[in-house]
C-alpha positions as CSV (number, residue, x, y, z in Angstrom):
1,X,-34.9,-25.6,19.1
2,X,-34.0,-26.9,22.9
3,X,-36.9,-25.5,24.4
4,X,-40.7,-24.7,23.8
5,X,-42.4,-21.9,26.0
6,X,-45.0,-24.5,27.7
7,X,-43.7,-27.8,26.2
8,X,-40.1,-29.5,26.7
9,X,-38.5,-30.4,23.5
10,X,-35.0,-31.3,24.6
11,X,-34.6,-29.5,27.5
12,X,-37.4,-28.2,29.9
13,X,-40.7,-25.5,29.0
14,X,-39.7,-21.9,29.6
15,X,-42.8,-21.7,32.0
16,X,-41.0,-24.9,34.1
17,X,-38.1,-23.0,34.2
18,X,-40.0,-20.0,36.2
19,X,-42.0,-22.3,37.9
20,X,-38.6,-23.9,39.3
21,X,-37.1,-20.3,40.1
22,X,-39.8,-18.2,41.0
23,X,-39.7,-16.8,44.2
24,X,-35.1,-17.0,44.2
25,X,-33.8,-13.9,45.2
26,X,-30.4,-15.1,43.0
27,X,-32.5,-16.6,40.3
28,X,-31.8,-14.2,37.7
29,X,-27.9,-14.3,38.3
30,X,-27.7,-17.7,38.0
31,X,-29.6,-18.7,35.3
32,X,-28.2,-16.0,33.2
33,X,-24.6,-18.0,34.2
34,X,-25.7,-21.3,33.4
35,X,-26.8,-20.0,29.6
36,X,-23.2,-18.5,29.1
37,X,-21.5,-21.6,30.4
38,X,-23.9,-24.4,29.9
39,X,-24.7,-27.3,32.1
40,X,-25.4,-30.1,32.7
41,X,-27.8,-32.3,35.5
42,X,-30.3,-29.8,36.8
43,X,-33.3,-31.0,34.1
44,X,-31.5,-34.3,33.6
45,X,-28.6,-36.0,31.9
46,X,-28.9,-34.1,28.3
47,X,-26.3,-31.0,28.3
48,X,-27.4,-27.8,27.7
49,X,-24.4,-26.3,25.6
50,X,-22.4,-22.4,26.5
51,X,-24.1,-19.6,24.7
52,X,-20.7,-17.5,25.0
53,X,-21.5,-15.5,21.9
54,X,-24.4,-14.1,23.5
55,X,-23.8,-10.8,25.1
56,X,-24.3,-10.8,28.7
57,X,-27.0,-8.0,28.4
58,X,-28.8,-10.2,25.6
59,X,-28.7,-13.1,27.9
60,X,-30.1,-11.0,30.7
61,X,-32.8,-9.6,28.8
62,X,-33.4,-13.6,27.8
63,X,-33.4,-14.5,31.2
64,X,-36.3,-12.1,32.5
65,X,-38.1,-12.7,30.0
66,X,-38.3,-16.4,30.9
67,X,-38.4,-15.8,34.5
68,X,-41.5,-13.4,33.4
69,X,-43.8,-16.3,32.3
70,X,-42.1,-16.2,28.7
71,X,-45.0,-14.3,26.8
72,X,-45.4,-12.8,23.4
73,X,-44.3,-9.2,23.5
């Protein structure tokens, strides 16, 4: 509900999100840290809440996929 694959809703489009990253060498570990403990300031002053009930290997997963261009499988 926070964010569309090539449109922002509240927070910014899966695709900006690679766009932003690709290229990082570290880009996978920290994104997959900012979605277990949330954030705040990188896309602007709304918060992006912890997912801590997310497995770390779900978020993982979640995390290439976005860095990946966030297609349909």
């Amino acid at each position: 509900a926070c964010h569309g694959v090539a449109n922002k809703v509240v927070g910014p489009a899966y695709t900006e999100v690679a766009a932003r990253y690709a290229g990082q060498a570290d880009a996978e570990t920290r994104l997959a840290a900012k979605v277990k403990a949330g954030g705040q300031g990188t896309w602007g002053a709304i918060p992006m809440p912890p997912h801590t009930q997310l497995k770390d290997d779900d978020i993982r997963r979640l995390v290439k996929w976005i860095l990946s261009g966030a297609q349909a499988q």
